[in-house]
PAGU-357872 format. One line per 3 residues: their letters; for each residue z, y, x negated of C-alpha. Coordinates in nm, 2 decimals. Layout:
A) Z:Y:X ~ ...
//
This chain:
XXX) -8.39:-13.85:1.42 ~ -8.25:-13.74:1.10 ~ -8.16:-13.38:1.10
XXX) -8.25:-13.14:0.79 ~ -8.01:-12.83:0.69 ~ -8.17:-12.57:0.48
XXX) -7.86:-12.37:0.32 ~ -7.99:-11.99:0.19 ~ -7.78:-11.85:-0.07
XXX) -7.54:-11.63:-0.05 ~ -7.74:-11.32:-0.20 ~ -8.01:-11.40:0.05
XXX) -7.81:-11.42:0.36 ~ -7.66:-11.01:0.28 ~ -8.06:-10.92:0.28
XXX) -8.13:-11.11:0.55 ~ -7.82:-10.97:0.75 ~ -7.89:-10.64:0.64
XXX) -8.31:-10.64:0.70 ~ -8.19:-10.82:1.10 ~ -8.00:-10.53:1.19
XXX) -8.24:-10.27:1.41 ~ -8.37:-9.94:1.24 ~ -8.13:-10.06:0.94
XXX) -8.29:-10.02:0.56 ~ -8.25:-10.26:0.31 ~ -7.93:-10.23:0.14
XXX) -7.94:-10.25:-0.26 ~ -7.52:-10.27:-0.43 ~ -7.45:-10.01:-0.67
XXX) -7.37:-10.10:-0.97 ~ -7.05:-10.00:-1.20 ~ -7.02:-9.70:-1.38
XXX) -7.10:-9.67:-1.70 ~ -6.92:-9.63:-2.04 ~ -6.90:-9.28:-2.14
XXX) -7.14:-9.19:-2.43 ~ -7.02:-8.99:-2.73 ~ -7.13:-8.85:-3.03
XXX) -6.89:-8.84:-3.33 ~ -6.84:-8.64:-3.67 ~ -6.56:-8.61:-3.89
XXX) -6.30:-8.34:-3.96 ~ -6.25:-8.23:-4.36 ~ -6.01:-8.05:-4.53
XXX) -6.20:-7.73:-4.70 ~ -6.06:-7.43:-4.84 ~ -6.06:-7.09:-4.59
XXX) -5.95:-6.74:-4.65 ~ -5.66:-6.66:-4.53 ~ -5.73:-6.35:-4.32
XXX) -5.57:-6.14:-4.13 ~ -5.65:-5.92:-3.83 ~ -5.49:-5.63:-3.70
XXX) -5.62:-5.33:-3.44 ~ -5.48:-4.96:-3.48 ~ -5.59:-4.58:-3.42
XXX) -5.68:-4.38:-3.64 ~ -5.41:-4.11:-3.75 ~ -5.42:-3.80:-3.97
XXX) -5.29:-3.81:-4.31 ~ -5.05:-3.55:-4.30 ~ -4.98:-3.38:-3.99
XXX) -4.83:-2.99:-3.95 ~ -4.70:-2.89:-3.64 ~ -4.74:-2.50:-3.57
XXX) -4.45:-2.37:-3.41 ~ -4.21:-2.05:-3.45 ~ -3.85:-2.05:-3.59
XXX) -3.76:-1.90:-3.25 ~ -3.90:-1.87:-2.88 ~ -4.12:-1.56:-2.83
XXX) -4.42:-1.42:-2.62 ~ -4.80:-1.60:-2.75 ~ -5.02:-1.29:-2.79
XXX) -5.35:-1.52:-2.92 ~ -5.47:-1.84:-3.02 ~ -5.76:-1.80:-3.24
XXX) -5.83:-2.20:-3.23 ~ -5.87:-2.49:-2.99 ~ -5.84:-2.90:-3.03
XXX) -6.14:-3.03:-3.23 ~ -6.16:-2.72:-3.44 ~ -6.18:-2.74:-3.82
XXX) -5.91:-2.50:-4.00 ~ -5.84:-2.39:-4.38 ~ -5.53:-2.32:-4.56
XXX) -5.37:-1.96:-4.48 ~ -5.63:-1.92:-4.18 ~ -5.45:-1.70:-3.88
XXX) -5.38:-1.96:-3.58 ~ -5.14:-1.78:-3.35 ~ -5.02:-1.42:-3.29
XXX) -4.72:-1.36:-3.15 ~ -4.55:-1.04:-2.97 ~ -4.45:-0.80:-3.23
XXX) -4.20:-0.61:-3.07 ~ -3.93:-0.70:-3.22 ~ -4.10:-0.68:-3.59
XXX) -4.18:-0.34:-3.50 ~ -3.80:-0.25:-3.45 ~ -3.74:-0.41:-3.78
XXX) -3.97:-0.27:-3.97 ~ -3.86:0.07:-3.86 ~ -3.50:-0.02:-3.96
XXX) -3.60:-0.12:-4.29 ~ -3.81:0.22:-4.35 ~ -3.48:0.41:-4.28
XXX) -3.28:0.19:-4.46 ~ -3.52:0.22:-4.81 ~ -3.52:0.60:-4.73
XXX) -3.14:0.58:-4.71 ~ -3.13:0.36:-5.02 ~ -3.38:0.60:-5.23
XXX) -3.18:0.90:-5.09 ~ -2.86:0.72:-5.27 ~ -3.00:0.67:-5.58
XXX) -3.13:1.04:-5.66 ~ -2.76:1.16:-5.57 ~ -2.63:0.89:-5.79
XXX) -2.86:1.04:-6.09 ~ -2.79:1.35:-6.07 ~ -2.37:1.30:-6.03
XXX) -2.33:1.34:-5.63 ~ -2.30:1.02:-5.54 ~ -2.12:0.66:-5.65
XXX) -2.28:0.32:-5.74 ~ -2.04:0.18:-5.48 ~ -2.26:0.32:-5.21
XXX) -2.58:0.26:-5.41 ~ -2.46:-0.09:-5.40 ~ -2.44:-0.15:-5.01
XXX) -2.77:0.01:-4.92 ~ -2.91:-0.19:-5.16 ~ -2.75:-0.51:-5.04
XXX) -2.87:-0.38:-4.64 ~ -3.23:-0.35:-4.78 ~ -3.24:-0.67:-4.88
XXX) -3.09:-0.89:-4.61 ~ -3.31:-0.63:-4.36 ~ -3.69:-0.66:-4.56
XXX) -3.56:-1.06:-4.59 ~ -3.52:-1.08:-4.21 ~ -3.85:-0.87:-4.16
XXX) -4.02:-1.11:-4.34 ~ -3.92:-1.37:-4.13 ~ -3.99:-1.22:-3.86
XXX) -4.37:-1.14:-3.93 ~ -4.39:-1.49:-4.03 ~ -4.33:-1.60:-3.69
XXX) -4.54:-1.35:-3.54 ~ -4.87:-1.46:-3.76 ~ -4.88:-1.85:-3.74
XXX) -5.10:-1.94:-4.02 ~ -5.20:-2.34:-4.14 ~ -5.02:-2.50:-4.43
XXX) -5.30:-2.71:-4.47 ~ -5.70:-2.77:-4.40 ~ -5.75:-2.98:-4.12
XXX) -5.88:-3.01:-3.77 ~ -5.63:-2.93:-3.47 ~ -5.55:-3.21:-3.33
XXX) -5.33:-3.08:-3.00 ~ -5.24:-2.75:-2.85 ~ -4.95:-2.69:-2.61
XXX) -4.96:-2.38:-2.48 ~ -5.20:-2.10:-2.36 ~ -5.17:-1.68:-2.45
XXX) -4.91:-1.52:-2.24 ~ -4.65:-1.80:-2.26 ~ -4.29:-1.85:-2.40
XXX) -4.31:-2.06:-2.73 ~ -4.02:-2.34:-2.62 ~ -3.98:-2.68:-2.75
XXX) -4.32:-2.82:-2.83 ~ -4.50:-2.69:-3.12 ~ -4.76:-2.38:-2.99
XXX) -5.10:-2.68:-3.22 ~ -5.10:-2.96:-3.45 ~ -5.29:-2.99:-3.69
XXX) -5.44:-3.29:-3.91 ~ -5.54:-3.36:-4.24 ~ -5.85:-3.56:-4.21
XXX) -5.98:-3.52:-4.58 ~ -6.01:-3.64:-4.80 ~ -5.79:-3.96:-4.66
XXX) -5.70:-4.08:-4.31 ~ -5.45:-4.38:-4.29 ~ -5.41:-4.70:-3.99
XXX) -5.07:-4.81:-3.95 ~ -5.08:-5.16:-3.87 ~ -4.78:-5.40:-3.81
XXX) -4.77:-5.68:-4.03 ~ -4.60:-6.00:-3.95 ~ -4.30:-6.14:-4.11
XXX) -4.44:-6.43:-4.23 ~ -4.71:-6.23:-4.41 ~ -4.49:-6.03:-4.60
XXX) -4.42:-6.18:-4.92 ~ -4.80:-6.16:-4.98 ~ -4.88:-5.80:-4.88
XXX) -4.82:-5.55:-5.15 ~ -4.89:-5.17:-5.21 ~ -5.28:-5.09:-5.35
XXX) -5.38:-5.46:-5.17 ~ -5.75:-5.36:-5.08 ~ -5.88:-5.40:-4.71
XXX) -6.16:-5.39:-4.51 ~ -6.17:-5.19:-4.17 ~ -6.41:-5.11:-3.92
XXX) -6.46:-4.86:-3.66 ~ -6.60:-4.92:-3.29 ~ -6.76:-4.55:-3.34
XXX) -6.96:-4.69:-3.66 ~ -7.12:-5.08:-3.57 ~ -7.20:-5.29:-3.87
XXX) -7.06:-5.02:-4.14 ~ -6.76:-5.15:-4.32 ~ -6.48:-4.93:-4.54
XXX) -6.30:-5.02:-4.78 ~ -5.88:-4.88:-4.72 ~ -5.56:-4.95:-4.93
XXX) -5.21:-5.08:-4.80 ~ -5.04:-4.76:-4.92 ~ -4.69:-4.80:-4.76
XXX) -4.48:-5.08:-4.65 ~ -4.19:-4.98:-4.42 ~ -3.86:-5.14:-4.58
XXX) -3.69:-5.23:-4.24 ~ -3.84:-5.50:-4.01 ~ -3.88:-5.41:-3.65
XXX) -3.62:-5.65:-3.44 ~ -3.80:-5.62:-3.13 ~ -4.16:-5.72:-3.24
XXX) -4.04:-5.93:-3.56 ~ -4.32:-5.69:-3.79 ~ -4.30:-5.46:-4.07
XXX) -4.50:-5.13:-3.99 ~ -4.83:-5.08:-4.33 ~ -5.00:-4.82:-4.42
XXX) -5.35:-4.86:-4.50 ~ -5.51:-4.51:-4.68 ~ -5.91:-4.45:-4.57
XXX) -6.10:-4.26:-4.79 ~ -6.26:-3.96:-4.56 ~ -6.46:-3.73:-4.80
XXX) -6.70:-3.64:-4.54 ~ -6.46:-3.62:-4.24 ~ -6.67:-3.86:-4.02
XXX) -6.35:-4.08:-3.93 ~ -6.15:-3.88:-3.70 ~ -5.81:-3.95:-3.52
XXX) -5.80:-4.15:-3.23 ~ -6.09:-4.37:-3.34 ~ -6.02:-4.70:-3.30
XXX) -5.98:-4.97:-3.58 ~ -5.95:-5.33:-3.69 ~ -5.79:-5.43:-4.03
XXX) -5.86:-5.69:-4.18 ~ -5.66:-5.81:-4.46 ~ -5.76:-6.12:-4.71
XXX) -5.45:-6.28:-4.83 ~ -5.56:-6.53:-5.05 ~ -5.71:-6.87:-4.96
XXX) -5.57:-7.22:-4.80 ~ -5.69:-7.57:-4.76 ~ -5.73:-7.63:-4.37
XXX) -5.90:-7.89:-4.18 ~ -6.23:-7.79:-4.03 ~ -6.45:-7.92:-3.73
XXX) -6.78:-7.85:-3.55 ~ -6.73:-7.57:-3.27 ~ -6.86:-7.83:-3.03
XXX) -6.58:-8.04:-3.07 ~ -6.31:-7.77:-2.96 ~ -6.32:-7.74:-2.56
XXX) -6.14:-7.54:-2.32 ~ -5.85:-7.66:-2.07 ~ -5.93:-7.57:-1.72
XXX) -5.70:-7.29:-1.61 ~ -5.55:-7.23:-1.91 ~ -5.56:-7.11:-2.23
XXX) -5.53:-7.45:-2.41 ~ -5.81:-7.61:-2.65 ~ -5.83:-7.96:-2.73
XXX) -6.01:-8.23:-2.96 ~ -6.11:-8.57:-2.90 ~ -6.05:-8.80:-3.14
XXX) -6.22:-9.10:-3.15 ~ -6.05:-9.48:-3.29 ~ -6.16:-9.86:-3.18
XXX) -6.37:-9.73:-2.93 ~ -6.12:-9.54:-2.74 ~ -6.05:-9.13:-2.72
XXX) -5.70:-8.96:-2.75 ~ -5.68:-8.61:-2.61 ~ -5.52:-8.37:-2.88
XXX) -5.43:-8.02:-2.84 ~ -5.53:-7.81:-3.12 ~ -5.43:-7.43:-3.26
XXX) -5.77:-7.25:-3.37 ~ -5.79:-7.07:-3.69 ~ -6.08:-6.82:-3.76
XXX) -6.42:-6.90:-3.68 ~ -6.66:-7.01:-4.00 ~ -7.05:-7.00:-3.90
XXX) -7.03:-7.29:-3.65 ~ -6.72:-7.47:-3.71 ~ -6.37:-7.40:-3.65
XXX) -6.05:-7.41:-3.88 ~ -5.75:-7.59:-3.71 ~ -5.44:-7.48:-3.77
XXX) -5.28:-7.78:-3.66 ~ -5.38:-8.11:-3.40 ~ -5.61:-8.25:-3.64
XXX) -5.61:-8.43:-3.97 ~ -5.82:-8.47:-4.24 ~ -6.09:-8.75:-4.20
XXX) -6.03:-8.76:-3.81 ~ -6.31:-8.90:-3.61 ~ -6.34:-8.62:-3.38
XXX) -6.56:-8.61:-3.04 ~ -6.87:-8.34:-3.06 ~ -7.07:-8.41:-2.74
XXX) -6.98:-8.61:-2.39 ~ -6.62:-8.47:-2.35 ~ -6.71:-8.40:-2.00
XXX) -6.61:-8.76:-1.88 ~ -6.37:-8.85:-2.07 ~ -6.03:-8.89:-2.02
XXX) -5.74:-8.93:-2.28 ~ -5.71:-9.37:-2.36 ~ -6.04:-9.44:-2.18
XXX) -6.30:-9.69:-2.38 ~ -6.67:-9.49:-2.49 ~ -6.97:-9.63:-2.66
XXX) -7.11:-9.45:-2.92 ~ -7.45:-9.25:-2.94 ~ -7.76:-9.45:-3.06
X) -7.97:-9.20:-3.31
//
């Protein structure tokens, strides 16, 4: 009797397995993963402004602080923060107590001195004594003067007030009694600029600035001083810019940003969708893309231009750079590129 074999194949025998087992499905293998798809552009060199950003407050021109030569008792303040003031207005009034002594002095001292000079004309008296009254009267109307000027504070300047210290009834003492601000027709930002940016920032350089207070309205300010000594700890030099402020409607303690053109630079630009974010931390990276493999580069952003970036560094010009499908890849790993 001959004896047939019938030998299934090897494929067949894992179904057949699989389909034998009770309540078991049919078991289908997975197949590999595959290639990561990219889509590719390239990086160019282009020429960028160079700008510069810096955030400030807003300070008054010129500042005055109201105070008295010496302590003494605040009568009245005629004027509180926010007010608007005008040269020679009356701020504070101060106890006249002691003016009144002096003032009395000096009325008997004048009639003393007047008294001196009728004797003198007429032979009873001597030039010698004429002399010293006169020389009292003047050191004693002097002093009164003084003296009334510290009891009637009045403003050097128009302005608004900016602070006040004190209240009526107390002792002037250290701090001046207000402040006040010149707001027109100039304000100034001080900004720090960095040492590397010096040799281009010069007085008069034009500006624009911006004011959270006044969305989508830009001024135009002036670098109007440059401090001559760097500061050691934050490696800056403090700049002036000058705001014209005819109309008083930028006041201090607004907030500003400065933004300063200096000049322009070629830099290599890319699509914003190339640049991605490192997980937990503040890193950005590029893809570059060679022989159907990506390299992971780490990149320094510039300023943002409609949808690309400028790189600072990272990149070169003519780079194959990765714009879509970073998700899976990994730095060395093989990609196929996207079909259009």
């Amino acid at each position: 009797m001959r004896i047939y074999r019938f030998i299934m194949p090897l494929s067949m025998a894992v179904v057949f397995a699989a389909c034998s087992q009770k309540g078991s499905d049919t078991v289908v293998a997975q197949s590999e993963d595959e290639i990561p798809v990219v889509d590719i552009d390239v990086a160019h060199t282009r020429p960028v402004d160079l700008l510069r950003s810096y955030t400030a407050n807003v300070e008054a021109d010129n500042i005055n602080n109201i105070a008295p030569a010496m302590s003494n008792r605040i009568r009245s303040i005629a004027v509180d923060v926010g007010d608007h003031v005008s040269k020679g207005q009356v701020l504070v009034t101060l106890d006249a107590a002691n003016a009144d002594q002096q003032r009395i002095n000096l009325e008997l001292t004048e009639r003393e001195y007047n008294r001196a000079v009728e004797l003198l004309n007429i032979g009873a008296g001597t030039q010698r004594q004429v002399d010293q009254l006169k020389a009292q009267l003047d050191a004693q109307r002097t002093q009164y003067d003084n003296t009334m000027t510290n009891t009637v504070l009045r403003s050097p300047i128009s302005g608004v007030i900016t602070a006040r210290n004190y209240d009526p009834g107390d002792m002037s003492g250290q701090l001046p009694v207000l402040t006040v601000g010149q707001t027109t027709p100039n304000v100034k930002v001080v900004i720090n600029v960095n040492e590397s940016d010096l040799a281009v920032i010069r007085n008069g350089m034009p500006v624009k600035v911006v004011f959270d207070a006044y969305e989508g309205e830009n001024f135009t300010g002036r670098i109007s001083r440059i401090a001559p000594a760097l500061d050691i700890t934050t490696r800056t030099f403090p700049a002036e810019v000058t705001v014209a402020n005819p109309q008083g409607r930028i006041r201090p303690g607004m907030f500003a940003r400065v933004e300063i053109n200096l000049g322009v630079r070629d830099n290599v630009v890319v699509p914003d969708r190339a640049v991605v974010k490192q997980n937990g931390s503040a890193n950005k990276y590029v893809y570059t893309y060679s022989g159907g493999k990506v390299s992971y580069r780490k990149v320094e952003l510039g300023k943002r231009i409609d949808n690309s970036y400028e790189l600072l560094s990272g990149i070169g010009d003519g780079d194959t750079v990765v714009v879509s499908g970073q998700v899976r890849l990994a730095d060395g790993i093989d990609v196929q590129l996207k079909k259009d």
